[in-house]
MARBA-3410 file (N, C-alpha, C, O; in Angstrom, 1 decimal):
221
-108.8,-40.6,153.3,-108.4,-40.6,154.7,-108.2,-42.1,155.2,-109.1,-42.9,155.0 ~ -106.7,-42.3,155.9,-107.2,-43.5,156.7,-107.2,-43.3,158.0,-106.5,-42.5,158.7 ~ -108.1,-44.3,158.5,-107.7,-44.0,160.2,-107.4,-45.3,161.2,-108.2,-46.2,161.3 ~ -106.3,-45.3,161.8,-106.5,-46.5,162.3,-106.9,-46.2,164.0,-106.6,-45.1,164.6 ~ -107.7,-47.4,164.6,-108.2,-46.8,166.1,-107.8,-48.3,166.6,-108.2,-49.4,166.2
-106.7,-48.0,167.8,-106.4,-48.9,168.2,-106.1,-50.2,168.1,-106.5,-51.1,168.9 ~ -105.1,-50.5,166.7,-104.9,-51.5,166.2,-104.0,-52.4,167.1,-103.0,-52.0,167.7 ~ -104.3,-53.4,167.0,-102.8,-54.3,168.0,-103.1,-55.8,166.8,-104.1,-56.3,166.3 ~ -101.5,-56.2,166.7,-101.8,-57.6,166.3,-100.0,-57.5,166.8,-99.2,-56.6,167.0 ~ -99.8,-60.0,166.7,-99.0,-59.7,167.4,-98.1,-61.4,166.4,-98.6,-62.2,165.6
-97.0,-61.5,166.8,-96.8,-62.8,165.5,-95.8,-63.2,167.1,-95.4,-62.4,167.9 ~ -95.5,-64.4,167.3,-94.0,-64.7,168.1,-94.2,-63.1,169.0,-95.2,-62.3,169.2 ~ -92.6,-62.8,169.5,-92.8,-61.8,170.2,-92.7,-60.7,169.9,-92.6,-59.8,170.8 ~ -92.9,-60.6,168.5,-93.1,-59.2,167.7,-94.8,-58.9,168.1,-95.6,-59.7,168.1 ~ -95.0,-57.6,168.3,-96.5,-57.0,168.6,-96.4,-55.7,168.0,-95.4,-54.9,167.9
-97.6,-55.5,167.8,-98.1,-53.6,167.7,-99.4,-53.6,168.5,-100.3,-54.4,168.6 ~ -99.2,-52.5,169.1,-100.3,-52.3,170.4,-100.6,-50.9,170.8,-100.0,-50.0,171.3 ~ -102.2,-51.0,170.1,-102.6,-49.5,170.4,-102.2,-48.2,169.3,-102.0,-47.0,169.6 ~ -102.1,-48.8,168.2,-101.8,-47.8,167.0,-102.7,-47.4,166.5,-103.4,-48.1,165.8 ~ -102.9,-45.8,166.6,-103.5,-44.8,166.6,-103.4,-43.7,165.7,-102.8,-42.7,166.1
-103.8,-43.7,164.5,-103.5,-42.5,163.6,-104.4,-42.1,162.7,-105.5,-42.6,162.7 ~ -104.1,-41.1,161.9,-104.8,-40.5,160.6,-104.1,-39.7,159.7,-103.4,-38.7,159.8 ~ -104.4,-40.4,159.0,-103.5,-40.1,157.2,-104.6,-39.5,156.9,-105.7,-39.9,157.2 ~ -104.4,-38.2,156.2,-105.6,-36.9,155.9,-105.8,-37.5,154.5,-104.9,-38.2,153.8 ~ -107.2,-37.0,154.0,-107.6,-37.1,152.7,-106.6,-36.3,151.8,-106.1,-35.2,151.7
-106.7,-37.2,151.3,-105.9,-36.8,149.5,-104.2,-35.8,149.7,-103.8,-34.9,148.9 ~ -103.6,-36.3,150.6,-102.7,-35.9,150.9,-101.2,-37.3,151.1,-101.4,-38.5,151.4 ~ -100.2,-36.8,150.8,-99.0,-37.8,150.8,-98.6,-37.4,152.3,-98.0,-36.5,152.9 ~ -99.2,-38.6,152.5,-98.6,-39.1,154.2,-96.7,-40.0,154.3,-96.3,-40.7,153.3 ~ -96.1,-39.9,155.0,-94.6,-40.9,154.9,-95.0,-41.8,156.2,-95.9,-41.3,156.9
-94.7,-42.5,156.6,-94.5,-43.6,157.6,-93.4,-44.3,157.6,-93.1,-45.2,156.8 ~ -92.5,-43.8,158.7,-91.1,-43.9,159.1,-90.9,-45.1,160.3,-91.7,-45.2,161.2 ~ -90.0,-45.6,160.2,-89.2,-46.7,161.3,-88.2,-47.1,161.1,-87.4,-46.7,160.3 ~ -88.0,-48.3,162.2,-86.4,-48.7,161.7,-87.0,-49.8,161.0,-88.2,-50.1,161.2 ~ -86.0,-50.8,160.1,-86.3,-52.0,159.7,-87.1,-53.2,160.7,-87.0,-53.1,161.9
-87.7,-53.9,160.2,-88.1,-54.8,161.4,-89.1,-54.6,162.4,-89.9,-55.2,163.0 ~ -88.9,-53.3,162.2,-90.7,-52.4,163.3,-92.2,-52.5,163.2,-93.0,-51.9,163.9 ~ -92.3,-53.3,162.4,-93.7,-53.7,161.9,-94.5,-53.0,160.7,-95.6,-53.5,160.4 ~ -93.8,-51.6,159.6,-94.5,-51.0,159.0,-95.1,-51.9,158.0,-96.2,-51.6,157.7 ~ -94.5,-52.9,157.3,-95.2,-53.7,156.3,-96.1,-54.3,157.1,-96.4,-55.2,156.3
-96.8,-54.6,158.2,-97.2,-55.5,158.8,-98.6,-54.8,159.0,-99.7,-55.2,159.1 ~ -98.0,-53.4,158.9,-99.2,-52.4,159.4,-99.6,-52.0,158.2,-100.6,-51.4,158.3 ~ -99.1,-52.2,157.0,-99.7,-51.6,155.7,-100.7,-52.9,155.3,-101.7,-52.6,154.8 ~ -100.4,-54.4,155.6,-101.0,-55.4,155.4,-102.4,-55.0,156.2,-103.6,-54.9,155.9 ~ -101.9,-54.9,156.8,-103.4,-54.6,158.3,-104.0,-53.7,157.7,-105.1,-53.7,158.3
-103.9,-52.8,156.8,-104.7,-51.6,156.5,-105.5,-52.2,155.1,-106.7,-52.2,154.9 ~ -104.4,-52.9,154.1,-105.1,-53.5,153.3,-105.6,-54.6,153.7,-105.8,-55.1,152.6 ~ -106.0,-55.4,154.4,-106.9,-56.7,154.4,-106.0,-57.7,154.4,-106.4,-58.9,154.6 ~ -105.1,-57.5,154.2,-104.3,-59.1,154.2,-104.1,-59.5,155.6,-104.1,-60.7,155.6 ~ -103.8,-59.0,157.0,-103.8,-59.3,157.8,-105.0,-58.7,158.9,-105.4,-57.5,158.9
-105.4,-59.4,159.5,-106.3,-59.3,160.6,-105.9,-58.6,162.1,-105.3,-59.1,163.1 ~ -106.2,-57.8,162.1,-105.6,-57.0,163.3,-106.7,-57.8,164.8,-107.9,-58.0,164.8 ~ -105.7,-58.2,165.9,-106.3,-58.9,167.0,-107.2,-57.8,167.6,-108.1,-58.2,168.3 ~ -107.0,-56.7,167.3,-107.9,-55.3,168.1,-107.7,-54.5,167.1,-106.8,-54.4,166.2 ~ -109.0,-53.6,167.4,-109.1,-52.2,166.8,-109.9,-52.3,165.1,-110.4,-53.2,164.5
-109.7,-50.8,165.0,-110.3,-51.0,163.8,-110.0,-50.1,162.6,-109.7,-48.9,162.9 ~ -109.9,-50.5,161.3,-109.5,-49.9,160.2,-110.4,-49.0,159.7,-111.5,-49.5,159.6 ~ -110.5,-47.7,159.3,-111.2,-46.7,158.4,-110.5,-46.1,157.3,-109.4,-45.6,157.2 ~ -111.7,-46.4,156.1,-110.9,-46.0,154.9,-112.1,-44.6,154.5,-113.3,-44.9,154.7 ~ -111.7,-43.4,154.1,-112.7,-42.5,153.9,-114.1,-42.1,154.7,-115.1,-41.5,154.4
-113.5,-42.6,155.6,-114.7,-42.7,156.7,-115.9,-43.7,157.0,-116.9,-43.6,157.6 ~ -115.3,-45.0,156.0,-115.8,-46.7,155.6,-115.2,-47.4,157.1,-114.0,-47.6,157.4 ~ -115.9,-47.7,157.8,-115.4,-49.0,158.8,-114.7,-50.1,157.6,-115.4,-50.7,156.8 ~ -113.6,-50.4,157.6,-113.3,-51.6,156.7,-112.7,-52.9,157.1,-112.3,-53.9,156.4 ~ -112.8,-52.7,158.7,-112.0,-53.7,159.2,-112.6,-55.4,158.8,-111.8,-56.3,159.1
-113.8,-55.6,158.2,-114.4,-56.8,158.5,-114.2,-57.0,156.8,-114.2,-58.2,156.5 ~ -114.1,-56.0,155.5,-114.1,-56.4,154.5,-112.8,-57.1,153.9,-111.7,-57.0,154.5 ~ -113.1,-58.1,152.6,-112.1,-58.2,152.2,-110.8,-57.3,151.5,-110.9,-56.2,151.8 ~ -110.0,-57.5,150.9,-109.2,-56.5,150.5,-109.5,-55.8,148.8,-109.0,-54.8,148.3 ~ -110.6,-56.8,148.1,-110.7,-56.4,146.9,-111.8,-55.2,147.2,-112.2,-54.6,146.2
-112.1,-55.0,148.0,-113.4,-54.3,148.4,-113.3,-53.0,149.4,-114.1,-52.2,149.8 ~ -112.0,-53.0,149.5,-111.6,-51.4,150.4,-111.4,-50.4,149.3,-111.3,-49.4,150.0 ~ -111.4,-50.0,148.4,-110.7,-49.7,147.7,-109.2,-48.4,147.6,-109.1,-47.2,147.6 ~ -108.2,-49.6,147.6,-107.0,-49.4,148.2,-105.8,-50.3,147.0,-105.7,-51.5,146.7 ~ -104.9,-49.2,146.5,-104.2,-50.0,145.6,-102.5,-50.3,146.3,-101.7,-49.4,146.5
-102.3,-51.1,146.5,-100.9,-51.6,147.3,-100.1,-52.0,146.3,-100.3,-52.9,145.5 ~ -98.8,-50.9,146.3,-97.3,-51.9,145.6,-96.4,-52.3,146.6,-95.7,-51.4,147.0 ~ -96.3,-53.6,147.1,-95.6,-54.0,147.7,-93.9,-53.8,147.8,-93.9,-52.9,146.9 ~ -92.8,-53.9,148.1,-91.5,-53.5,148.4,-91.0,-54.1,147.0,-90.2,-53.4,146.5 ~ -91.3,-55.1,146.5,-90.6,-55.7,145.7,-91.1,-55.7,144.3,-90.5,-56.0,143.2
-92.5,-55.1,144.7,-93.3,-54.7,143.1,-94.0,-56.4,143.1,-94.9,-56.5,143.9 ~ -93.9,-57.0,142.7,-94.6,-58.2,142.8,-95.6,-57.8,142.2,-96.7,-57.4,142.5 ~ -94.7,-58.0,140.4,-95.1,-58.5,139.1,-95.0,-59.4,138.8,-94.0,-60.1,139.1 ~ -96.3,-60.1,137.8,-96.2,-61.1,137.3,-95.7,-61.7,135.9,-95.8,-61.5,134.7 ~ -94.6,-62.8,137.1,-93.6,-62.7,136.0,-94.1,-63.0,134.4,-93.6,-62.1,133.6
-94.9,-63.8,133.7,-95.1,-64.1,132.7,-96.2,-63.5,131.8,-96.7,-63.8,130.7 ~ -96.5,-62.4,132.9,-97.5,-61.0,132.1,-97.0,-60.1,131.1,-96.0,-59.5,131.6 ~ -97.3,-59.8,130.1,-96.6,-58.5,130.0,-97.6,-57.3,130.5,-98.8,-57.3,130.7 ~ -96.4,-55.9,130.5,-96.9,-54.7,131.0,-98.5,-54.4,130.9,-99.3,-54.3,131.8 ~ -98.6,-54.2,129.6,-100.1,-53.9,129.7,-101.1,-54.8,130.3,-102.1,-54.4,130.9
-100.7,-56.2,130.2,-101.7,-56.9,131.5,-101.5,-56.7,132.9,-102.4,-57.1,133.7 ~ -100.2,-56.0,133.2,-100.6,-56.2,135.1,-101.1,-55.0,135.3,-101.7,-54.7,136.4 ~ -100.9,-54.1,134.0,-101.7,-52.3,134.5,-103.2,-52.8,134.6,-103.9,-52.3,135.4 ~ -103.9,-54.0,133.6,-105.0,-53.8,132.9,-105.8,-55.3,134.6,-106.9,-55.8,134.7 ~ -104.5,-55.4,135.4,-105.3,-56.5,135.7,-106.4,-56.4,137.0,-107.3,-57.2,137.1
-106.2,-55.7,137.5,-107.4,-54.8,138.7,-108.6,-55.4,137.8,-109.0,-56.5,137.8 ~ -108.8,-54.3,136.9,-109.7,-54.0,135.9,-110.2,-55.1,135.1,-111.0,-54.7,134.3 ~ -109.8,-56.6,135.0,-109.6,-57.4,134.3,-110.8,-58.2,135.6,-112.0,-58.6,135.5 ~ -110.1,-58.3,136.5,-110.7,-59.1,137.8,-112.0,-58.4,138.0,-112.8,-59.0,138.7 ~ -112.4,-57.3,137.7,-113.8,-56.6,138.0,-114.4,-56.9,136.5,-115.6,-56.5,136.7
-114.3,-57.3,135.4,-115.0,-57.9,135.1,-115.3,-56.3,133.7,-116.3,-56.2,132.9 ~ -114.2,-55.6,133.8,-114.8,-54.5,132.8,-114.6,-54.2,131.7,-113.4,-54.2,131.5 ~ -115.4,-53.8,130.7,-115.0,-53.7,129.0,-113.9,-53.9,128.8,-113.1,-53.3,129.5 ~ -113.3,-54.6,127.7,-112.1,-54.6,126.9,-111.9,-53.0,127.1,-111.2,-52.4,127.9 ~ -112.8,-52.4,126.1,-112.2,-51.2,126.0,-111.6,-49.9,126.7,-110.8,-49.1,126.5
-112.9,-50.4,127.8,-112.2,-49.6,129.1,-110.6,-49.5,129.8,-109.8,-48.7,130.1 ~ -110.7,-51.1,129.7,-108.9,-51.6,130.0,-108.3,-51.3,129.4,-107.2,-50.9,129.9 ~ -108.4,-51.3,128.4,-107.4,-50.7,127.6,-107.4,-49.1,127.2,-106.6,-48.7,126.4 ~ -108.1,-48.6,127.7,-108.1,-47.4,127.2,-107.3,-46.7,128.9,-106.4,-46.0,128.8 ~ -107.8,-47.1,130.1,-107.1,-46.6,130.8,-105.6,-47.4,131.1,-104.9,-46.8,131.8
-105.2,-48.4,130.8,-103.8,-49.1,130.7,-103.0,-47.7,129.5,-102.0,-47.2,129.9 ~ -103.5,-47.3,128.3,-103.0,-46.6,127.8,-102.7,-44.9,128.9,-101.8,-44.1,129.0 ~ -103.8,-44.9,129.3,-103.5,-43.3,129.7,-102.7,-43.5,131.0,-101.9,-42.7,131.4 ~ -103.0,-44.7,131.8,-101.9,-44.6,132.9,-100.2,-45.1,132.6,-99.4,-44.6,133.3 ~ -99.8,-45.9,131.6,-98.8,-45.9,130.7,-97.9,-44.7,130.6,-96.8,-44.4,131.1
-99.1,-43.8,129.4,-98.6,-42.2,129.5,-98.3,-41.4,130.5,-97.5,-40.4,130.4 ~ -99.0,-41.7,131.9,-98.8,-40.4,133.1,-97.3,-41.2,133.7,-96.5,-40.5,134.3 ~ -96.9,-42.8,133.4,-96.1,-43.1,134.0,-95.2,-43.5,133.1,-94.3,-44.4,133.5 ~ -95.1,-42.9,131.7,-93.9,-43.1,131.1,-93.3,-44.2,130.6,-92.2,-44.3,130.1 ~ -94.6,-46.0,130.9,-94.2,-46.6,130.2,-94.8,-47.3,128.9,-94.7,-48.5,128.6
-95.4,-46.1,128.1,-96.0,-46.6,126.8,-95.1,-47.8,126.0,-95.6,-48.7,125.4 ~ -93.6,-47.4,126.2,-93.1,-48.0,124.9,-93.0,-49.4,125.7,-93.1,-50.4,124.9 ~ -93.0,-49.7,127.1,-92.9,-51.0,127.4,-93.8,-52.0,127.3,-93.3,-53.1,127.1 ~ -95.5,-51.8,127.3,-96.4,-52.6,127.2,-96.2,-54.0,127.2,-96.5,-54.8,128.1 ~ -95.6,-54.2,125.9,-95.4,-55.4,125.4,-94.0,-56.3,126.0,-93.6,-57.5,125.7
-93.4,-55.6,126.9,-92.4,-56.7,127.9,-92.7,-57.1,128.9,-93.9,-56.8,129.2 ~ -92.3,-57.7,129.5,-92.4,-58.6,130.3,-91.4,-58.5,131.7,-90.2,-58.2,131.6 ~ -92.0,-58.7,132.9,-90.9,-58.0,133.9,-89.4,-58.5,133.6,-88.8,-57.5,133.7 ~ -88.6,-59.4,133.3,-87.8,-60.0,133.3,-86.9,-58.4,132.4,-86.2,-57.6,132.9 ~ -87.2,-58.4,131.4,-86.8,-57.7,130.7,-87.1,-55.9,131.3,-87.4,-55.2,130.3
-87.1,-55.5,132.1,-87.4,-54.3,132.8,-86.3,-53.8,134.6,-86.2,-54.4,135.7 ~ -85.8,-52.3,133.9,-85.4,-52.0,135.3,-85.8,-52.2,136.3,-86.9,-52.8,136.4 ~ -84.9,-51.6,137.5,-85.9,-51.8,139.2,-86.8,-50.4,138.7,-88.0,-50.6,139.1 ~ -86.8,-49.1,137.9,-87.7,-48.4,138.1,-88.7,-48.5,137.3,-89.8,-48.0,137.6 ~ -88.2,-49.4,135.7,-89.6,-49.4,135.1,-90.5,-50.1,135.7,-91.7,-49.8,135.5
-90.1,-51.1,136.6,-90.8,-52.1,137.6,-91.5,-51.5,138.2,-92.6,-51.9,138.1 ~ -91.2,-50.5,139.0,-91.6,-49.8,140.1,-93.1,-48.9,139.2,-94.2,-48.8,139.6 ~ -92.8,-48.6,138.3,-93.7,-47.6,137.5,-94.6,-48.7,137.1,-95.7,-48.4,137.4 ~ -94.5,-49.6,136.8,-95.3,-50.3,136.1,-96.8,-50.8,137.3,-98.0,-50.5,137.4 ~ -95.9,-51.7,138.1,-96.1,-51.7,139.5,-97.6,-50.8,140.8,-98.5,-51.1,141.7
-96.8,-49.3,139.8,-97.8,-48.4,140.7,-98.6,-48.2,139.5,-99.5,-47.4,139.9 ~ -98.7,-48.5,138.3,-99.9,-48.3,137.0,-100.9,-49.6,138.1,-101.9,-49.5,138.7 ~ -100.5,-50.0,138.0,-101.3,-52.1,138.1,-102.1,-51.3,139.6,-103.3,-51.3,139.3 ~ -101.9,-50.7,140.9,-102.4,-50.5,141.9,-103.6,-49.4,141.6,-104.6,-49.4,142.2 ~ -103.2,-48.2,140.3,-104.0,-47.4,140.4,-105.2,-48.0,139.7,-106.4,-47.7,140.0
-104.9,-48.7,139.0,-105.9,-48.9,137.5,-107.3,-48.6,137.7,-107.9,-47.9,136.9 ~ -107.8,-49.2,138.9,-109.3,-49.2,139.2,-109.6,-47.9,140.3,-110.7,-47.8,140.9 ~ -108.7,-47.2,140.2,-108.9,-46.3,140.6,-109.4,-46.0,142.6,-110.3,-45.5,143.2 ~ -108.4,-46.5,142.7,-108.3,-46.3,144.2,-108.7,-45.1,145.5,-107.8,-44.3,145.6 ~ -109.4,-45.1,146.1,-108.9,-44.3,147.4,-107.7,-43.4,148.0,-107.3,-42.2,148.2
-107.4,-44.6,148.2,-105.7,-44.7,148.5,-104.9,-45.5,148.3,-105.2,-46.7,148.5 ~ -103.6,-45.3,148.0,-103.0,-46.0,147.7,-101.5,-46.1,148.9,-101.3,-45.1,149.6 ~ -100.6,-47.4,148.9,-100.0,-48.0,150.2,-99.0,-48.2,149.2,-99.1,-48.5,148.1 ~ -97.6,-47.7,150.0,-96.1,-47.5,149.1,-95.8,-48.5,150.2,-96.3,-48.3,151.3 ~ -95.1,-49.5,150.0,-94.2,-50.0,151.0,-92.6,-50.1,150.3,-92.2,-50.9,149.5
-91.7,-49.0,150.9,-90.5,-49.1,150.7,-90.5,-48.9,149.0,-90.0,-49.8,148.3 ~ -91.0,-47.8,148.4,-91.2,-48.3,147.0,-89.7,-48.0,146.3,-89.2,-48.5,145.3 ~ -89.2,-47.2,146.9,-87.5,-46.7,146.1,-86.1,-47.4,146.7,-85.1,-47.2,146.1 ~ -86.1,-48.3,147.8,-85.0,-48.6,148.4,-84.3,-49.3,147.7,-83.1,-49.6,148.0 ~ -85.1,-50.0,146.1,-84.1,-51.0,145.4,-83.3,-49.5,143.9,-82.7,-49.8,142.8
-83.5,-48.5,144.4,-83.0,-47.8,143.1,-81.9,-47.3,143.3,-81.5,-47.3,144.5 ~ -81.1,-46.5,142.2,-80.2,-45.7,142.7,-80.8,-44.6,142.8,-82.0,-44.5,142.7 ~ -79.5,-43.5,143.0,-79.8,-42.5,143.6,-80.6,-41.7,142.9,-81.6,-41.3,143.4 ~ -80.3,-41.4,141.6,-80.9,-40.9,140.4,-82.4,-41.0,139.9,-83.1,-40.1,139.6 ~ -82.6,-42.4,140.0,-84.0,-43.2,139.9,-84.8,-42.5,140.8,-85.8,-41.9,140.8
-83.7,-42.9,141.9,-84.7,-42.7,143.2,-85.3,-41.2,143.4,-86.1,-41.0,144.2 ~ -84.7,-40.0,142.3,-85.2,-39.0,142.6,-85.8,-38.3,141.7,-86.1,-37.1,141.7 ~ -86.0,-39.3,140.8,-87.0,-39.2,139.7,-88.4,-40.1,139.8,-89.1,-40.1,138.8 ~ -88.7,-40.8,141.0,-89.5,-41.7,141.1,-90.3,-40.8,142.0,-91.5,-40.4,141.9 ~ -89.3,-40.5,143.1,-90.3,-39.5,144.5,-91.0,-38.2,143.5,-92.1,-37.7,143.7
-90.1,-37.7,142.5,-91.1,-36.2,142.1,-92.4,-37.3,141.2,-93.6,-37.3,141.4 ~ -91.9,-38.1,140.4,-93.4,-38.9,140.0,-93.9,-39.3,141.1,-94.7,-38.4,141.1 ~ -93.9,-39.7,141.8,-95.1,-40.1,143.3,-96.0,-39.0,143.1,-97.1,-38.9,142.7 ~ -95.1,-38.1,143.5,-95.9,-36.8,144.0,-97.2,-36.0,143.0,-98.2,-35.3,143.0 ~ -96.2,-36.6,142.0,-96.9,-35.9,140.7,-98.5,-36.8,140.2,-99.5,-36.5,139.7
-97.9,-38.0,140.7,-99.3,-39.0,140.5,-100.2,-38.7,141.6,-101.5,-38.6,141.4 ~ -99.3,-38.3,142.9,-100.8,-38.6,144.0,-101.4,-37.0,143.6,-102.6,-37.0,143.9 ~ -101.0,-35.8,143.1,-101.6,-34.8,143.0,-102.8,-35.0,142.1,-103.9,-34.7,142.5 ~ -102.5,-35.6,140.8,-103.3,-35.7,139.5,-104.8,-36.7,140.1,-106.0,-36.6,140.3 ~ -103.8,-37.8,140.2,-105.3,-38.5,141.6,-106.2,-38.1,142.7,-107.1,-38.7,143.2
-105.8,-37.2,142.9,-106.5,-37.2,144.1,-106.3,-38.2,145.3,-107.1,-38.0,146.3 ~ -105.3,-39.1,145.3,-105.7,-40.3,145.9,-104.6,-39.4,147.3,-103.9,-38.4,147.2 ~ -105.1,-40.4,148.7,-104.8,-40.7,150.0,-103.4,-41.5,149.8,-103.5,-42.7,149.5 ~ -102.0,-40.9,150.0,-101.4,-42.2,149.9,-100.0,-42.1,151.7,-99.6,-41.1,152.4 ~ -100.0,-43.2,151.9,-99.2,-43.6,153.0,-98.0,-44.3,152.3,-98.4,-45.3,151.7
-96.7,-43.9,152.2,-95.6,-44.4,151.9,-94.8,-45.0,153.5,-94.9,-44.6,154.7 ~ -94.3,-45.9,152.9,-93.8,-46.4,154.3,-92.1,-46.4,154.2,-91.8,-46.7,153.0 ~ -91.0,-46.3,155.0,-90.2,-45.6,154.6,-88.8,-45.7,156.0,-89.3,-45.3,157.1 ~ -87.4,-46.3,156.1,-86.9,-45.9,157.1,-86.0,-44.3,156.4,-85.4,-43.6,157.2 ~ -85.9,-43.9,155.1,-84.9,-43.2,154.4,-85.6,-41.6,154.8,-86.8,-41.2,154.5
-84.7,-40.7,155.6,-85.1,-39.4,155.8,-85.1,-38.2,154.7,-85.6,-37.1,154.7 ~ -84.3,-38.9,153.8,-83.9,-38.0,152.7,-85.7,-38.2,151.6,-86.3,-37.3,151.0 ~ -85.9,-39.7,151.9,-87.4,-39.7,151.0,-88.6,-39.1,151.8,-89.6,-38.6,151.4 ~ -88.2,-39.1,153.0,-89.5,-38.5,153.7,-89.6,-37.2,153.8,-90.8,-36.8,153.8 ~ -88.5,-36.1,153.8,-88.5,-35.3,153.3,-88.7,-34.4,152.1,-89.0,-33.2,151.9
-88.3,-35.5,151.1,-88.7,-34.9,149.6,-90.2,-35.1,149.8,-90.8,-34.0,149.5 ~ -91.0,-36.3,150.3,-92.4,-36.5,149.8,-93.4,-36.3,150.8,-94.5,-36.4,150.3 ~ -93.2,-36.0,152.0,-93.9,-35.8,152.9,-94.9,-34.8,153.2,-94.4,-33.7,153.4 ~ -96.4,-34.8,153.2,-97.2,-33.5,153.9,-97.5,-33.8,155.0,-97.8,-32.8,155.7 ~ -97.6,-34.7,155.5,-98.1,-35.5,157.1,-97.4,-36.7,157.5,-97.8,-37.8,157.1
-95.9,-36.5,158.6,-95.2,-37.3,158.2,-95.4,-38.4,159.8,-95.6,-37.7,160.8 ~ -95.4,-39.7,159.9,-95.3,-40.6,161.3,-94.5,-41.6,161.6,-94.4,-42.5,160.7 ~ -94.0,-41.5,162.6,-93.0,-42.7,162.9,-93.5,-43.8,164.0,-93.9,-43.5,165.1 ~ -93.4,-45.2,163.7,-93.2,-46.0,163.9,-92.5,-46.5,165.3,-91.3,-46.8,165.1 ~ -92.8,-46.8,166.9,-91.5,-47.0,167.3,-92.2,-48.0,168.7,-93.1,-47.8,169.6
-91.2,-49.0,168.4,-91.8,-49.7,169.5,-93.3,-49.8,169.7,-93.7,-49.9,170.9 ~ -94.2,-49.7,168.7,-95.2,-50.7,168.5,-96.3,-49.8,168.5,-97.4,-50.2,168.4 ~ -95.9,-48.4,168.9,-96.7,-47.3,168.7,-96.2,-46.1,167.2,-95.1,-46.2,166.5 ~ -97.3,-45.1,167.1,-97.4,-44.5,166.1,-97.4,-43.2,166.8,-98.2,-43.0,167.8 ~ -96.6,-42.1,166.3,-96.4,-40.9,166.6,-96.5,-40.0,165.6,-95.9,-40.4,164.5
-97.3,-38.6,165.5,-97.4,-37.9,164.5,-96.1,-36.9,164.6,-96.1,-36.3,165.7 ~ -94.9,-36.7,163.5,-93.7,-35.6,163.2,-93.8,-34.5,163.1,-95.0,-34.2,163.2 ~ -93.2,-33.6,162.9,-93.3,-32.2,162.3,-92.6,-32.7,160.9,-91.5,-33.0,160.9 ~ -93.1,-32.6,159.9,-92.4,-33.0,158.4,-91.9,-31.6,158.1,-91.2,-31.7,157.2 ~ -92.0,-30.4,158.4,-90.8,-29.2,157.8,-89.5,-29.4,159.3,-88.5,-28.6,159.4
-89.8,-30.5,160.3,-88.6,-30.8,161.2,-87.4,-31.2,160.6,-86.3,-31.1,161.2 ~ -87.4,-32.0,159.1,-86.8,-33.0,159.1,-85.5,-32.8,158.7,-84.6,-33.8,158.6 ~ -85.2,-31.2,158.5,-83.6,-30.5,158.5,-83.3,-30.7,157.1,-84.3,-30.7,156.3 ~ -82.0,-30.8,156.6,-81.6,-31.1,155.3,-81.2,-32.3,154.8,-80.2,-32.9,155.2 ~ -82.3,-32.8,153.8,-82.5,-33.8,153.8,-81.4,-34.8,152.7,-81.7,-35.8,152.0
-80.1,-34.2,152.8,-79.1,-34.5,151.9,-78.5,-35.1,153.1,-77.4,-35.7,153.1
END
């Protein structure tokens, strides 16, 4: 579960004020806006990278607003995947797990099984340079689960794919957040993705947060 209670933070004359919500346990939440509306700003805020001027962050029913971000436990793939470039595969799956300080063998034994659930066993050994926008993307969401998360935070994760990718990536989402268990918030202006992935869907608008009807969202072609 996450919950936010009355979040505000504010940069120049961009602000969010008074954002109010709940992403249910173990369920695929969407989070909708236009470009520019603050949702990455608000996914930072939820992971720790940004400091909200008010309010307060709950993860599972954890107050987390005061912790750092290695310590919520929350796996974020950013919009752009933000892999390391001179890693290969099996190090950015293994690297959570690497920074906590745990068995060789463990890392490697779950870098192999999350590989398998995400289809990139044969890649391991490359290097992002050498990898599509979706092996990226897969690789990407291996690296956030590794340590096995809560929840996990999509920002914009399909907008660099085609169409095809793109709709082979949303049934893997879905198929990962089932097998996890995990809490996940995708963030999203595309109606056609919010529709495919949505159980609890919210939009974004002018600096507040509104809960949707996600079977509202018509035909999502």
């Amino acid at each position: 579960m996450i919950r936010l209670d009355d979040i505000a933070w504010h940069a120049a004359a961009f602000k969010l004020d008074g954002v109010a919500f709940t992403a249910p346990e173990a369920r695929y939440s969407v989070l909708m806006g236009r470009t520019g509306c603050g949702k990455t700003s608000l996914l930072e805020i939820i992971c720790g990278l940004r400091r909200p001027a008010a309010g307060r962050v709950w993860i599972g029913g954890r107050d987390v607003t005061d912790e750092p971000p290695g310590r919520r436990g929350i796996g974020y793939v950013p919009q752009d995947g933000a892999l390391f470039p001179t890693m290969r595969v099996r190090e950015q799956i293994g690297f959570a797990l690497r920074l906590r300080r745990r068995p060789a063998e463990e890392v490697a034994a779950r870098v192999d099984e999350l590989a398998g659930q995400l289809g990139v066993a044969h890649l391991l050994d490359r290097r992002p340079p050498g990898l599509s926008g979706g092996e990226r993307q897969r690789v990407a969401l291996g690296r956030a689960l590794a340590a096995r998360p809560q929840v996990l935070l999509l920002d914009e994760p399909l907008s660099a794919l085609d169409e095809e990718t793109r709709d082979e990536m949303g049934a893997l989402l879905k198929t990962i957040q089932f097998q996890h268990g995990v809490t996940v918030l995708h963030v999203t202006h595309n109606r056609r993705e919010a529709a495919q992935l949505a159980d609890a869907l919210f939009r974004l608008d002018a600096g507040r947060v509104c809960e949707c009807d996600a079977r509202g969202m018509g035909d999502p072609r």
